[in-house]
C-alpha positions as CSV (number, residue, x, y, z in Angstrom):
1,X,0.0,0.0,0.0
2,X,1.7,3.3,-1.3
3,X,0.8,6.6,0.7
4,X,-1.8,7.5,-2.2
5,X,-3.9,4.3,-1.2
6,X,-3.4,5.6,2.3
7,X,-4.8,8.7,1.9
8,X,-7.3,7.7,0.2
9,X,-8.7,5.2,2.6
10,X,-8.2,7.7,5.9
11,X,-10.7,10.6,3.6
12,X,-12.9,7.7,3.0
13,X,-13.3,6.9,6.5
14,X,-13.5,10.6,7.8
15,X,-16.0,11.4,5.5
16,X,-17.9,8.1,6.9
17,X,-17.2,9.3,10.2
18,X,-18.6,12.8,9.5
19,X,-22.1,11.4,7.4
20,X,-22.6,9.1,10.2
21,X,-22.1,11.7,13.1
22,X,-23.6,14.3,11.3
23,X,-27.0,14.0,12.1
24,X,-26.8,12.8,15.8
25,X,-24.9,16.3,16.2
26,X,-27.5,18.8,14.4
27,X,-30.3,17.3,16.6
28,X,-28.3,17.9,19.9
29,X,-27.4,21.3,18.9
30,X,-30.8,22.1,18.0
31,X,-32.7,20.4,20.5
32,X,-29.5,22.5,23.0
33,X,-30.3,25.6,21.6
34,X,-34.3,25.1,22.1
35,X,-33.8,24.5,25.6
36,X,-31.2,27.1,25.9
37,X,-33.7,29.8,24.3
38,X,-36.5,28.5,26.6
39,X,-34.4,28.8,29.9
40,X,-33.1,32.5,28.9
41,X,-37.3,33.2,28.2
42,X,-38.6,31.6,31.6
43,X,-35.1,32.4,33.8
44,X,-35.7,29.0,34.6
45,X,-31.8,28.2,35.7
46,X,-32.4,24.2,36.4
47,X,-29.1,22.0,35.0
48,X,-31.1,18.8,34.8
49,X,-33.9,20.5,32.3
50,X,-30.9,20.7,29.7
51,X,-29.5,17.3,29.7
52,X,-32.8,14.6,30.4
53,X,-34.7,16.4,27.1
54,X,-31.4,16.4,25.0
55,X,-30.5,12.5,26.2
56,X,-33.9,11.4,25.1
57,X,-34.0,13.2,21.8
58,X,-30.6,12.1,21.0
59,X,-31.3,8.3,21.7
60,X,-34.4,8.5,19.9
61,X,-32.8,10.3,16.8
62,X,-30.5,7.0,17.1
63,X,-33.1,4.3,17.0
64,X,-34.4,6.1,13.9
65,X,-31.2,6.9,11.9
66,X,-29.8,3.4,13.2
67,X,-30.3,1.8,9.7
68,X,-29.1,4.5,7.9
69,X,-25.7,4.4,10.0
70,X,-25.5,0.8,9.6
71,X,-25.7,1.4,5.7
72,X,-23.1,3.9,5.7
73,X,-20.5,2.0,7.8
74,X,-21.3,-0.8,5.4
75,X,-20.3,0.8,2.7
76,X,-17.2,1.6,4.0
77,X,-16.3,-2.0,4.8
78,X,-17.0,-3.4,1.5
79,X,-14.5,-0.3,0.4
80,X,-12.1,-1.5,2.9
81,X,-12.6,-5.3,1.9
82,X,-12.0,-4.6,-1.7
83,X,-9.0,-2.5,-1.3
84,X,-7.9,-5.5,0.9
85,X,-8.7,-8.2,-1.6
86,X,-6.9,-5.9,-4.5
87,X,-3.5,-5.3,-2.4
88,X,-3.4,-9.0,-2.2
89,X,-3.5,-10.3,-5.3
């Protein structure tokens, strides 16, 4: 494996990494920033109303985007498997 092939499959799995993470981030930060703007509205200063919503929402976001992670990460390990199966020929 020259550096090229290297390279090639550390952007492949950064971009996986990124596509997968992606959406799990945008629904904390918006589901953060919901709860942030409601606290600053109501001066309601209480630590636990931040985390309990944002820990549900985020688990649930998983269950539904699960297949669509699984899909991705597949994809990069067929990639992986064929770059294997070519460097050993």
């Amino acid at each position: 494996m020259n550096a090229e092939q290297a390279l090639e499959v550390a952007h492949e799995a950064i971009f996986t990494l990124l596509v997968v993470s992606t959406p799990i981030m945008v629904v904390g930060l918006a589901v953060g920033l919901t709860i942030a703007v409601f606290q600053a509205l109501t001066q309601i200063q209480e630590v636990t109303l931040t985390f309990v919503p944002k820990i549900i929402v985020v688990f649930i976001s998983l269950i539904i985007l699960l297949p669509f992670m699984l899909d991705q990460m597949e994809q990069l390990m067929l990639l992986l498997t064929d770059k294997i199966v070519v460097l050993g020929q």
